[in-house]
C-alpha positions in Angstrom: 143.2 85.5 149.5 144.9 86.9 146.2 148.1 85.5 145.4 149.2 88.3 143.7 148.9 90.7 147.1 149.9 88.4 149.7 153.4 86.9 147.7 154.2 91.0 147.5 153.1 90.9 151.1 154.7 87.6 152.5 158.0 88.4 150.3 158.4 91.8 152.2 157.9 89.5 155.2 160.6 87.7 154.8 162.8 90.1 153.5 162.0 91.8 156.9 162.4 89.2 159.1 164.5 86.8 157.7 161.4 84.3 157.5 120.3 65.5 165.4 121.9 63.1 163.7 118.8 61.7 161.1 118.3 65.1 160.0 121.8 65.5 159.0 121.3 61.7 157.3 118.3 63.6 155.2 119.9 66.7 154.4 122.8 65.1 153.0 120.5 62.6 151.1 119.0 65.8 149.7 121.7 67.1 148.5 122.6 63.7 146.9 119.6 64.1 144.6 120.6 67.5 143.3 123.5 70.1 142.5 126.4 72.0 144.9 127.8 74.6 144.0 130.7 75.9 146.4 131.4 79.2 146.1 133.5 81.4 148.4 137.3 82.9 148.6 140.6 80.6 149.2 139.5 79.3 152.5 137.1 77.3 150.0 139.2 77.2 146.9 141.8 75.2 149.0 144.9 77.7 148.5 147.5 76.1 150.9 146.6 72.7 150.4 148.3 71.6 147.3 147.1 69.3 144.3 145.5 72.3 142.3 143.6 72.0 139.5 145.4 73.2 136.1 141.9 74.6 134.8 141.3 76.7 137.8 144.4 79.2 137.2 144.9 82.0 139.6 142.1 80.6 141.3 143.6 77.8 143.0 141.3 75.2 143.7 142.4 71.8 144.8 141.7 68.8 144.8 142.4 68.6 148.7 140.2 71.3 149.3 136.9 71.0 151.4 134.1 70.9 148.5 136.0 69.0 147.0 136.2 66.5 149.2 132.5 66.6 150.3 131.7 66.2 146.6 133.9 63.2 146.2 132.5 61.1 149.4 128.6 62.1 148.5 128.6 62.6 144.7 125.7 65.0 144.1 123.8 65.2 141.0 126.2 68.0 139.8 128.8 69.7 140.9 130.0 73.9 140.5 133.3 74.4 142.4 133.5 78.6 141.9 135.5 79.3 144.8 138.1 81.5 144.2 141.7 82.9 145.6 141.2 86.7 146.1 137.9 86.8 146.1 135.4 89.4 147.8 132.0 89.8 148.5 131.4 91.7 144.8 133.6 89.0 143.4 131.2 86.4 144.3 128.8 88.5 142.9 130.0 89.7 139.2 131.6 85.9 138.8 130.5 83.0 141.0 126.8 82.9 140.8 126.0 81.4 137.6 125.7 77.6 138.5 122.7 78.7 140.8 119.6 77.7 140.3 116.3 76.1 141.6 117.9 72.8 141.2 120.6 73.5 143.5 120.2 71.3 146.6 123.5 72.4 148.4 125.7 75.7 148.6 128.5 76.5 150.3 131.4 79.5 151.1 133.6 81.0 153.2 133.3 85.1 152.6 134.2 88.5 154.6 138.0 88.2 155.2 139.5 89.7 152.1 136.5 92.6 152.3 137.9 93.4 156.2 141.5 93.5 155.2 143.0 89.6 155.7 146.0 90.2 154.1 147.2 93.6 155.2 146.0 92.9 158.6 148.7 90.0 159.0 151.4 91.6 157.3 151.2 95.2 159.3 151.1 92.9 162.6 154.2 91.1 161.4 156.6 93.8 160.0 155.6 96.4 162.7 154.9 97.1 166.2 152.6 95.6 169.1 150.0 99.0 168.7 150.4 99.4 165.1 149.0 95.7 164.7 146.6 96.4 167.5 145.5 99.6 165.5 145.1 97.8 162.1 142.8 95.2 163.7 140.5 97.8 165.3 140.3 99.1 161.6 139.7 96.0 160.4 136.7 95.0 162.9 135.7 98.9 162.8 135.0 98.0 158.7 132.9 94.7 160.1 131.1 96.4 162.0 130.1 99.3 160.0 130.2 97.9 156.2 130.7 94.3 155.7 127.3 92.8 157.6 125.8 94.8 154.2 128.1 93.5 151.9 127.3 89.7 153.3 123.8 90.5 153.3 123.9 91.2 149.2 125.4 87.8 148.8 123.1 85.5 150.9 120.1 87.6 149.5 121.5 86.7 145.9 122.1 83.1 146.8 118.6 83.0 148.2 116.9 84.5 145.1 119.4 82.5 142.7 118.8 79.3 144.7 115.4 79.0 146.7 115.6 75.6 147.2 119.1 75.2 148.4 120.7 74.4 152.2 123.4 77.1 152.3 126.6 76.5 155.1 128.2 79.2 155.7 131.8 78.6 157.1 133.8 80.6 159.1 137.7 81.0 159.9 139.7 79.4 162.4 141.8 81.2 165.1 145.4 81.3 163.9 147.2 80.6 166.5 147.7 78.5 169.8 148.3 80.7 172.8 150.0 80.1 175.5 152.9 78.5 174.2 156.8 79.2 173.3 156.2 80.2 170.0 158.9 82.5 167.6 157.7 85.0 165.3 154.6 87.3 166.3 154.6 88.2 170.0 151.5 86.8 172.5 149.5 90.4 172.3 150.0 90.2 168.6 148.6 86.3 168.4 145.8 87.2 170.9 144.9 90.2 169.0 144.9 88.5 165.7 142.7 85.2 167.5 140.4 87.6 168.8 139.8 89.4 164.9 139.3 85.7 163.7 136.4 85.6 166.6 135.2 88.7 165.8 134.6 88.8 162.2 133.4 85.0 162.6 130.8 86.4 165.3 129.5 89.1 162.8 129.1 86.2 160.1 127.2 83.6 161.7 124.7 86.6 162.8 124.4 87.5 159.2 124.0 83.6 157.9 121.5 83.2 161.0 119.3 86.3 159.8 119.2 84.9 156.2 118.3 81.3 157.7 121.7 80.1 156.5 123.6 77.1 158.3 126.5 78.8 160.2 129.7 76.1 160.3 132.2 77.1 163.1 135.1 75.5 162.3 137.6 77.1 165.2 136.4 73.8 167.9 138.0 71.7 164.8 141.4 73.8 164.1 141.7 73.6 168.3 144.9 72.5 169.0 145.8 72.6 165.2 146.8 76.1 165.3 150.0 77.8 164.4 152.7 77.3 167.2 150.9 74.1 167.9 152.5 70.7 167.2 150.4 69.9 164.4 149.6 73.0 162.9 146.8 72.6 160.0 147.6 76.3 159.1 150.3 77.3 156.9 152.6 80.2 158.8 155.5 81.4 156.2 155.7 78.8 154.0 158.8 79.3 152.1 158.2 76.9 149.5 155.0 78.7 148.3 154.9 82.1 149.8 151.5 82.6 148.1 150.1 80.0 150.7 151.3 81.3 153.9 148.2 81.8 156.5 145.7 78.8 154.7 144.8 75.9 155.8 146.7 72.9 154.9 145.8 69.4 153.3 144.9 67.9 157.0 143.2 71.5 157.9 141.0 70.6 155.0 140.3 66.9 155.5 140.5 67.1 159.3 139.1 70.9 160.0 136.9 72.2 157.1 135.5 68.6 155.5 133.9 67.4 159.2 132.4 70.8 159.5 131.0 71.1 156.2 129.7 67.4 156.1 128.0 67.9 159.4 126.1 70.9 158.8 125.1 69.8 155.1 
């Protein structure tokens, strides 16, 4: 998500509140052979995970991060990490398809949250009321149902015409929270409401990815009792050493969440 709108968003925050199992063998082989190219937003780019790389700028990309990672324990033929913090689907678009091409055994992404609102969703549920948040979501999955299934569709068609040969994994979000639990901060119809978004929007993009015969990854069994207001969150609440990675995954979300998603569906 971009840094620049969620440390405005975050700082108001706290100012607020005072806070089949060969297969798999062969794909991977295949990918081996030629390039990945990881693409995607900061769920990709590893914002929230720490160790970034000084090249990548405002882009945040880290060494901890999922593609990172996968590239590390498989080493491809080449490797394009493109990911960026703050990006959209037309981001992805005007600057992360370049490293595609017929050669391209392996892409992956996460996409769709910043188009349906990410950032202002979480900080009108935390500064205001039970309805207003409850409102704001409905806006939010209103947009996913009526705007971003086109936007996604522009990207994988792109990725498919850019990189015909290529297995494309698609991942999706986790939940953010663990219900049913004594938890301070966002009350339990906020946390519900904001779990079931995270279900919604990752409903709408796995029917997208499945349409465009793109691997979906569902990474929300992984994150399962890793959730915010568990005791071993791999999710970043208000992190008030880095505002700017509040609501990302951590290190372990990547290594333990994203990496066993990614490196099963590759």
């Amino acid at each position: 998500m971009r840094r620049s709108r969620i440390t405005a968003y975050v700082t108001s925050l706290l100012l607020a509140t005072g806070l089949t199992l060969t297969g798999a063998a062969a794909t991977q082989a295949e990918a081996a052979t030629g390039g990945y190219v990881a693409l995607g937003d900061s769920y990709s780019s590893g914002v929230g995970a720490g160790s970034y790389i000084g090249s990548s700028g405002s882009c945040d990309r880290s060494t901890n991060a999922y593609p990172y990672l996968w590239n590390a324990a498989h080493s491809p033929s080449s490797f394009s990490f493109l990911a960026c913090s703050g990006a959209t689907t037309d981001d992805v678009l005007s600057g992360q398809l370049g490293s595609l091409s017929s050669s391209t055994a392996l892409v992956s992404l996460t996409i769709g949250g910043n188009d349906a609102g990410f950032a202002d969703v979480m900080t009108t549920c935390v500064l205001n009321s039970d309805s207003t948040c409850l409102s704001r979501i409905s806006t939010a999955e209103a947009y996913v149902d009526s705007t971003l299934p086109g936007k996604l569709d522009a990207v994988y068609d792109a990725i498919s015409a850019k990189a015909p040969n290529a297995r494309v994994v698609v991942l999706g979000y986790p939940r953010f929270y663990q219900l049913g639990t004594t938890c301070l901060g966002l009350s339990a119809t906020k946390r519900t409401a904001i779990n079931n978004a995270a279900d919604y929007i990752d409903t709408a993009i796995a029917k997208r990815a499945a349409d465009h015969g793109f691997t979906f990854g569902d990474v929300r069994s992984a994150f399962s009792a890793h959730e915010i207001c568990s005791g071993s969150s791999w999710l970043h609440s208000v992190n008030l050493l880095d505002i700017t990675e509040s609501y990302h995954p951590t290190a372990a979300g990547h290594s333990g969440g994203y990496l066993p998603v990614m490196t099963s569906n590759a």
